[in-house]
N, C-alpha and C positions, 0 to 999 in steps of 0.2 A: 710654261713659264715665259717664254719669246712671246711669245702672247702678250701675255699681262704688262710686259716690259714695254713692248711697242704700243700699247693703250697707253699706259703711263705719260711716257715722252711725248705721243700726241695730246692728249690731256693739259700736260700741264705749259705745253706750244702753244695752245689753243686759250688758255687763259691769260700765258702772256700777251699773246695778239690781243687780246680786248682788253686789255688796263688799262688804256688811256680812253675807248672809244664814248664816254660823254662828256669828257673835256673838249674834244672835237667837235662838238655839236654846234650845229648852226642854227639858230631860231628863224621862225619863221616873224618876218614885220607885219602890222598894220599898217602899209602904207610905202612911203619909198623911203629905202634905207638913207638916215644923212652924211655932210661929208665927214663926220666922225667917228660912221659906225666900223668899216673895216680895222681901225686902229683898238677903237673900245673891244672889238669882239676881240682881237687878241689876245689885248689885257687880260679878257673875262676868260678864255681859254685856258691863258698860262695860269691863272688864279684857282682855278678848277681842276686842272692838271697838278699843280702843287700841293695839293692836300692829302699827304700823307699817310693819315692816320686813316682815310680808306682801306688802302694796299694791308694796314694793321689788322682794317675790321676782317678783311680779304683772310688773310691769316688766319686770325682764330677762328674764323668759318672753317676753312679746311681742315684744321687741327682737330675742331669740334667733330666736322663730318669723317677724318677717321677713325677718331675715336670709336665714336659710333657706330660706324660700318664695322671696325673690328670685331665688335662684342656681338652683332647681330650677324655678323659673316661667321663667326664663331659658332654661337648657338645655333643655327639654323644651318648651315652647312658644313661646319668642325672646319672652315676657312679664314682664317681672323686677317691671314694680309689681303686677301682676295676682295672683302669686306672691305679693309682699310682704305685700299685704293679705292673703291666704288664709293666709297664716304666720304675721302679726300677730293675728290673731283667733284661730286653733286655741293658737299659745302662749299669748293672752291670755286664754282659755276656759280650759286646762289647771291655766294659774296661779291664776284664779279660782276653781275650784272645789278645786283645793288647798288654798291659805289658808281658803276656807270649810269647810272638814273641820279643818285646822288648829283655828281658830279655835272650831265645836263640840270637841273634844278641851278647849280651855284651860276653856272652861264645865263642863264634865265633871268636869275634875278640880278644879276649884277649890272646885266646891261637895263631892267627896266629901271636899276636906280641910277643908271647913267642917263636915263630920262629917254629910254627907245622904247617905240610900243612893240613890246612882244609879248604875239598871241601863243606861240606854242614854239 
C-alpha cells in the first residue's frame, strides 16, 4: 500500500510539472526574429497558457482512465484501486500531453497571425 501511495504522489507531481510545458514553447523562425517578436511571443504564451478548458479535458481523461483501470484492474486481477490508479495516471499522462501540443499549436498560430514566419 506505501507503494501504490508513493507512485500516486509522484504521478500526479509529475503531471503537475507538465501543465503548462506548451504554453512555453518557443517556435522556431524563418529567418531573424523582429523587434516585436519577444513581446508578441509573450502574448502568445500567456494566450496559450490561459486556456482552461485543457486542464478540463486533462480531467475527464483521468476520470475516464480510472474508471477504466478500476473495472479492468477488477476483472483481471480482483484489484479495482490498483487498476484505478494505473488508469488515472495513463488518462492523466494522455490528457497531459495533449493539451500541451494543443497549447504549442495556439503559440504557433498566433504568432504566424502576428505576421512571424514560423516554421515549427
Amino acid at each position: 500500500m506505501k507503494t501504490l501511495t508513493i507512485a500516486t504522489v509522484a504521478g500526479v507531481s509529475l503531471l503537475a510539472a507538465c501543465a503548462d510545458s506548451g504554453a512555453n514553447y518557443t517556435p522556431i523562425l524563418d529567418g531573424a526574429p523582429t523587434a516585436a517578436f519577444r513581446s508578441d511571443l509573450s502574448a502568445c504564451q500567456t494566450l496559450a497558457r490561459n486556456q482552461n478548458q485543457f486542464d478540463q479535458d486533462t480531467l475527464g481523461a483521468t476520470v475516464m482512465g480510472a474508471g477504466a483501470g478500476a473495472l479492468l484492474g477488477q476483472a483481471d486481477t480482483g484489484d479495482a484501486l490498483g487498476g484505478a490508479i494505473a488508469g488515472a495516471l495513463a488518462g492523466g499522462v494522455a490528457g497531459t500531453v495533449e493539451a500541451g501540443e494543443r497549447r504549442e499549436a495556439i503559440v504557433v498560430e498566433c504568432l504566424r497571425g502576428r505576421g512571424h514566419a514560423v516554421v515549427g
